[in-house]
C-alpha positions in Angstrom: 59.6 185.2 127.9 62.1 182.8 125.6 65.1 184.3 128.0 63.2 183.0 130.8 62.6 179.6 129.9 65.7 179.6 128.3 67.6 180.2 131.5 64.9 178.0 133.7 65.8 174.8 131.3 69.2 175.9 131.4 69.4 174.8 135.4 66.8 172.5 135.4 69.7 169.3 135.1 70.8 167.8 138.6 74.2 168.5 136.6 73.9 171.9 135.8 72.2 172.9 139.1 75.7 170.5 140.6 77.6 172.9 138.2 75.9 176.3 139.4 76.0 175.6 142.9 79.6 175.5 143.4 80.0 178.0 141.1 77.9 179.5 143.7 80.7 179.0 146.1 84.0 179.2 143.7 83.9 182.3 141.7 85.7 180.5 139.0 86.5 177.1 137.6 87.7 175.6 134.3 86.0 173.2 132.4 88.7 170.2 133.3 87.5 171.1 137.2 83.6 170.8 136.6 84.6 167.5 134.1 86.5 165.9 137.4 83.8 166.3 139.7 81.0 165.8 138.0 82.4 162.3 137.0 81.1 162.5 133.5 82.8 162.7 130.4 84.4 165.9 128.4 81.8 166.0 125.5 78.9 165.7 128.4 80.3 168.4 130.5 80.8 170.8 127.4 76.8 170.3 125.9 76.0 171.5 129.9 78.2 174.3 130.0 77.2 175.3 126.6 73.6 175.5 127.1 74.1 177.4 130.6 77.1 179.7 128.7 74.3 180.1 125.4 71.0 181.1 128.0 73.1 183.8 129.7 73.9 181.9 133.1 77.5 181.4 132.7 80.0 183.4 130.8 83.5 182.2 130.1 87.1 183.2 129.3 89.9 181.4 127.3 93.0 181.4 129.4 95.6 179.5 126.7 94.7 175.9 126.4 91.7 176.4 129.5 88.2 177.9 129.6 87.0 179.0 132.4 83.6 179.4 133.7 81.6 181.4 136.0 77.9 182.9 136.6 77.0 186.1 134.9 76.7 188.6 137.5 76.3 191.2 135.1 72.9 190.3 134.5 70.7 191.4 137.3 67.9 189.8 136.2 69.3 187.0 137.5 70.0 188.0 141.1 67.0 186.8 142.0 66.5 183.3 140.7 69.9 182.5 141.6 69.5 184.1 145.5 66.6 181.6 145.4 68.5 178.7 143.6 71.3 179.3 146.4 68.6 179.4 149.8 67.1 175.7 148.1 70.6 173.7 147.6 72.7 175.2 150.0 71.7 172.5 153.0 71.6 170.1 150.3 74.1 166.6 151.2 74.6 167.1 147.2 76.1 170.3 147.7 78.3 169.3 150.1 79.7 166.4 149.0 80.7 168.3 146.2 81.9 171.1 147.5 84.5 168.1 149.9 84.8 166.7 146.2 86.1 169.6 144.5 88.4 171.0 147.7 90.6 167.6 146.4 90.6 168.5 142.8 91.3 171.7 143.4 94.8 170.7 144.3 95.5 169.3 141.1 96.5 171.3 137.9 94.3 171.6 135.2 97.4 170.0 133.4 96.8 166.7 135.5 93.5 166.8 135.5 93.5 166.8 131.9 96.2 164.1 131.7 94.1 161.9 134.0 91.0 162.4 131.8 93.1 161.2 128.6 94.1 158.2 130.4 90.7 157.5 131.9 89.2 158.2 128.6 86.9 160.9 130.2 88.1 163.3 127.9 86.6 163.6 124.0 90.3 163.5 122.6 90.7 160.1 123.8 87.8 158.8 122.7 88.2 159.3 119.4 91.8 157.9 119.1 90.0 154.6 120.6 87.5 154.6 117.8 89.7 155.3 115.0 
């Protein structure tokens, strides 16, 4: 019953159900990605990864300086609820305005991206140089 609610909580955040559905879509994407188009910053994107990552959801792989996310297919238990998720948001304008969002940044490196978030001060590094 805790995994349950655990992984119902876990996609009950427009973000994370943002996050889900074009993981829906993409079979994989690194953090710096999900970051860009979400539009929020580093530190933000990492608590909703981590709580979709801790209920079983998501898994995710270190690739050198990237993590990469996708949805845990090895889990069957979660066939279901995510076949369901997928028939609600799929028509959604949400969905696919983020889905035209992320074809753009998909063209970009994760190295740029990254850059970009620096400079924008999206990303956690630079926000704690600016508060030193």
């Amino acid at each position: 019953m805790n995994n349950t609610l655990s992984v119902i909580k876990s996609i009950s955040d427009k973000n994370r159900l943002r996050v889900l559905s074009v993981l829906l879509v993409h079979t994989e994407l690194c953090a710096c990605q999900i970051t860009q188009f979400l539009g929020v910053t580093g530190a933000t994107t990492s608590r909703h990864l981590g709580l979709m990552v801790n209920a079983g959801v998501l898994k995710n792989r270190k690739q050198g300086r990237w993590i990469y996310f996708r949805i845990n297919t090895e889990d069957p238990s979660l066939t279901t609820l995510l076949g369901w998720v997928k028939n609600r948001i799929e028509t959604s304008q949400q969905v696919k305005e983020d889905l035209e969002a992320l074809k753009q940044i998909l063209h970009i490196s994760c190295e740029e991206l990254s850059q970009k978030q620096r400079e924008s001060g999206t990303c956690t590094k630079s926000r704690k140089k600016e508060n030193r």
